[in-house]
N, C-alpha and C positions, 0 to 999 in steps of 0.2 A: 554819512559816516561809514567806512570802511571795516573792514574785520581788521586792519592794525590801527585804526583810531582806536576802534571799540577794544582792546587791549588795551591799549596805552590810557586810555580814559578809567579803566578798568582800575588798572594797576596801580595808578597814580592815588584813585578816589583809596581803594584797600593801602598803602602806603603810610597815606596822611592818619586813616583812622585807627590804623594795627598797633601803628608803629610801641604806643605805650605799651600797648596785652603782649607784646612777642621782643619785649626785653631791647626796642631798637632794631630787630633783625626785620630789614625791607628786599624789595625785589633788588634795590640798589646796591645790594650787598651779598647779592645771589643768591638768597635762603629761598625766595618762593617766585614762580612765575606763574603765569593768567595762560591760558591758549582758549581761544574760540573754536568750539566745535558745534555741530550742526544745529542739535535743541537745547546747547544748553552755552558752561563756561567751566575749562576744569581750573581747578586751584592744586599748583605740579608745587611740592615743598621739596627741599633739597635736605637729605637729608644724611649725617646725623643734624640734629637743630637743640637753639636751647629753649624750643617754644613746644607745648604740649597739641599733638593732633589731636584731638576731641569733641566732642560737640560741641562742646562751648565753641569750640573755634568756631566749625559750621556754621553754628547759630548767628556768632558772629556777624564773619561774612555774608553772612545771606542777610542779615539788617542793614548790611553796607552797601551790599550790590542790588538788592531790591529795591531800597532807596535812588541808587545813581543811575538805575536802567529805568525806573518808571516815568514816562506812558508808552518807552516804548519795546521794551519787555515786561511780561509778568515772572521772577521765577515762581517756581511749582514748591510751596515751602515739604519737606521731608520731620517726619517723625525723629530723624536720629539721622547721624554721621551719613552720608552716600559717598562710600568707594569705593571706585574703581582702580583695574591695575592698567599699565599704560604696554607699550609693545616697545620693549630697549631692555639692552642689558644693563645699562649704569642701574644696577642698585641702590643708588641713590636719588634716583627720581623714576623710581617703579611704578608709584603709585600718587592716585590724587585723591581730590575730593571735586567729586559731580555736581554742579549747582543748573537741573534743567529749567527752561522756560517754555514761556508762549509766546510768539510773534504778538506786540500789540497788549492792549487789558481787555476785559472782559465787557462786552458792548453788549445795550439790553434793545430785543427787538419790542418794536412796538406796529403791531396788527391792527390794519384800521378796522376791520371787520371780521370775530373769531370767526362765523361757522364758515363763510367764504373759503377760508386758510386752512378752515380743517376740512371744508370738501376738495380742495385741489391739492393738497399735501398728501405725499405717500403715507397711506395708511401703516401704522405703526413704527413709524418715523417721525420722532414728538423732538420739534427745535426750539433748544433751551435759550440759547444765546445766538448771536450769530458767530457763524463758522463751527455751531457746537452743536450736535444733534443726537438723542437717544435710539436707540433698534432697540424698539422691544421683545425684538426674535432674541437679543442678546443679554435680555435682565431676567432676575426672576423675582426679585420683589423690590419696591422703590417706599422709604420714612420718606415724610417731611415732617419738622420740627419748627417749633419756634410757641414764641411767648402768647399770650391775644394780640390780637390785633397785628398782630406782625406781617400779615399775607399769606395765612396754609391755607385757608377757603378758598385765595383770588386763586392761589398755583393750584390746588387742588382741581377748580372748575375750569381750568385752562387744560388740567390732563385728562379731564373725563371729554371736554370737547375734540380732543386730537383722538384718544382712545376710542370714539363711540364708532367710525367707520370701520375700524379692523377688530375689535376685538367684543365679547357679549360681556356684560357688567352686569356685577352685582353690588350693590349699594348699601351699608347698612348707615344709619345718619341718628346717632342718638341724642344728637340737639334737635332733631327736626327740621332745618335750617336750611342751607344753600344748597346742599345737594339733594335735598327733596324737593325743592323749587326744580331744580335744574331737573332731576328725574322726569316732574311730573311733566315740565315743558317737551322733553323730547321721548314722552311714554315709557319712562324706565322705570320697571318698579325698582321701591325702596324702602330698604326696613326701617322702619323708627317704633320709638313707643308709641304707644295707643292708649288712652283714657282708661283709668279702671283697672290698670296692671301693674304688676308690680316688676323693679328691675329685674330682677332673677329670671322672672315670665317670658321678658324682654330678649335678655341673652339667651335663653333656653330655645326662641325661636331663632335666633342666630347660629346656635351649636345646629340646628337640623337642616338649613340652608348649607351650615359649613360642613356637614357630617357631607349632604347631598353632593357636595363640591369636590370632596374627597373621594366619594366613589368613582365621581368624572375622572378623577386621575386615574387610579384603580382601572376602571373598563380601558381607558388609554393605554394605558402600562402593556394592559393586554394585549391588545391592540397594536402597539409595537415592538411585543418579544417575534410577532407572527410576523410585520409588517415593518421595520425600521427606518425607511423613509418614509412612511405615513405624517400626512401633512393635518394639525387640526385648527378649529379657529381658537383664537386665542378667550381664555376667558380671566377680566382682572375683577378678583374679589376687592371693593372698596372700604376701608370703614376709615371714617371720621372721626376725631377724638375719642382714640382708644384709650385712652385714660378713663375715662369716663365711664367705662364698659367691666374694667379690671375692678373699681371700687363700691364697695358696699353690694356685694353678690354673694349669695352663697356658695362657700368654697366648694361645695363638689361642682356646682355648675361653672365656677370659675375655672377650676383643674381644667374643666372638659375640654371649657375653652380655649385654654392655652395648649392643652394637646392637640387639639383638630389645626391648630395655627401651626404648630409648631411642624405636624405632619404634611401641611399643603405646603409649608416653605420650604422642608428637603428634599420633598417627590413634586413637585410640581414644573419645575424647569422644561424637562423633556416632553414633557405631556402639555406645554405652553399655558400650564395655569399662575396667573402670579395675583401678589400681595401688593397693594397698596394701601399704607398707613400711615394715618395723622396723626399727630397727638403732640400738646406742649414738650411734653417729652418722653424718653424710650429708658427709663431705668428699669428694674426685672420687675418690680411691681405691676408695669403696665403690660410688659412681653414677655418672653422665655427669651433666654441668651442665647438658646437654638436658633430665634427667628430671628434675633439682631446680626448673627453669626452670616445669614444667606442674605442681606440686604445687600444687593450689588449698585443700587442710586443712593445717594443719604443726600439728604437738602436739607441745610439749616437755615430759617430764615428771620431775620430781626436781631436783637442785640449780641452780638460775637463777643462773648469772651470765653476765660477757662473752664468756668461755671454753668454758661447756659451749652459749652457742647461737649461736655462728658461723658454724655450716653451715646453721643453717634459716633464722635472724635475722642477716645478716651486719650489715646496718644500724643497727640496735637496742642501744642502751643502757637496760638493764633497771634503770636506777637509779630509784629512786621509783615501781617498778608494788609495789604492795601483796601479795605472794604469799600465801597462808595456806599454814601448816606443814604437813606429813603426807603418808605416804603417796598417791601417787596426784596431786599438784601443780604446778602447773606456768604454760604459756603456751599460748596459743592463737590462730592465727591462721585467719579462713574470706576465700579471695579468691574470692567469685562477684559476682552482680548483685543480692544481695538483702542481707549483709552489709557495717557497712563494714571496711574493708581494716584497721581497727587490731589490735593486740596484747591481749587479752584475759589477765588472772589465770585459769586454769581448774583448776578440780576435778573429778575425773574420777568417772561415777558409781561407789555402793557398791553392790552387789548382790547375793543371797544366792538359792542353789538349796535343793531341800529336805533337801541334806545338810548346809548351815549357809555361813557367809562364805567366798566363796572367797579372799578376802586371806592 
């Protein structure tokens, strides 16, 4: 199909479905036209009109055309209205409405063998999807979300396997669980509880890890007021359901807590120290809205709707993004300089050691 099929296929589908919401006014009566441009589709209205521009409209459209372009566009659904102005004098088709895409939908790799893929993969170069790929020179702290059982462990231990060549970890695991397996298989220590203590004890040993993490910034900082290209390795502070961590503690130990988090996630960028965090979910009881604020990855994974992504997506209306079913699925958002900022379908990869799926 051509870019004037993919028009006319376009226009036709918006045509049939508008025609009621826009009072009868179609492309056939010159109120709106389609044009194809490189990542996306504008929607050009002619205007005075006696149909209201709004979101609603937007929203719309984009249930229309995400429907008639899928499998072989994804658009990139938007929080609200996107427009742009056009390059003409007619005043009357100044301006549109922006509906970008992605070539294709979201494809989930599947790795016959992880450590393989993570010894010959460019260290700190972590591939989400294919054709989709993280720079953790470029993030400074990455949630994953989702319900039990949903798949934060699987993705979890899929990022400490790409992470452990470029970067030094630090692991806190207060289920005791998959990534204290994982630690102990590849010699990384890991904080958990320990017999005989009490939560507070727990976290208290985690505030002096995260105090000690803090100062690593600190001496860096220094480090680069003297030295500004100074190169260091990367260090990812891990913790595993942080929910878990935030309840039933004592409030001064919890404050601390969330200040030493809160502190690594605004100064840690430059000094290459970043955050990664699990947990069901990120509402301010379990984080400071400081640290929800610098999350440049959000993965949410398992049941998509209004309700389970509030905390990572407060803006977002997930109606009309196309999820694929199954274990391991979800949303994905990357906010650096090389992404754009929209909401992604993602499939999180499959992977297998030589003792078989770890699903």
């Amino acid at each position: 199909m051509n870019t004037q099929e993919l028009t006319q296929y376009l226009l036709q589908s918006l045509n049939m479905s508008l025609g009621g919401m826009m009072q009868g006014e179609t492309s056939y009566t010159n109120s709106f036209d389609v044009k194809i441009v490189k990542m996306g589709f504008l929607f050009i209205p002619r205007l005075p009109t006696s149909y209201i521009i709004d979101n609603d409209l937007y929203q719309k459209i984009f249930l229309i055309a995400n429907a008639a372009l899928y499998p072989r566009f994804t658009l990139l659904k938007q929080s609200s209205a996107y427009f742009v102005p056009l390059k003409t004098d007619d005043i009357h088709v100044q301006r549109a409405l922006y509906f970008p895409w992605k070539i294709g939908i979201s494809e989930r790799l599947v790795i016959p063998d992880l450590n393989e893929f993570a010894s010959v993969n460019e260290p700190l170069k972590i591939p989400i999807m294919k054709g989709l790929t993280i720079d953790m020179n470029k993030v400074t702290s990455i949630a994953i979300a989702g319900q039990s059982g949903s798949g934060k462990s699987y993705t979890l231990t899929y990022f400490l396997a790409m992470l452990l060549s470029g970067s030094d970890l630090l692991i806190v695991d207060p289920k005791f669980d998959s990534p204290s397996r994982w630690g102990a298989q590849k010699g990384i220590p890991v904080i958990h509880p320990q017999q005989n203590r009490s939560k507070s004890d727990f976290v208290s040993e985690i505030n002096e890890n995260l105090s000690s993490a803090l100062k690593t910034i600190q001496d860096r900082q220094q480090i680069l007021f003297n030295e500004p290209m100074h190169q260091f390795r990367h260090l990812t502070i891990v913790i595993d359901e942080l929910m878990a961590l935030s309840e039933g503690v004592n409030k001064a130990i919890k404050d601390s807590f969330f200040s030493l988090l809160s502190q690594i996630a605004l100064m840690g960028r430059a000094t290459k120290v970043h955050l990664l965090l699990v947990s069901q979910r990120f509402d301010h009881l379990t984080m400071p809205v400081s640290v929800r604020e610098q999350l440049n990855v959000l993965i949410q994974v398992g049941n998509i709707n209004r309700k389970s992504i509030q905390f990572l997506f407060p803006d977002l209306d997930p109606e009309g993004i196309v999820i694929p079913t199954g274990k391991g699925t979800g949303l994905l958002q990357i906010i650096d300089n090389e992404h754009p900022y929209q909401v992604l379908p993602l499939l999180t990869p499959t992977y297998y050691l030589k003792e078989g799926n770890l699903k």
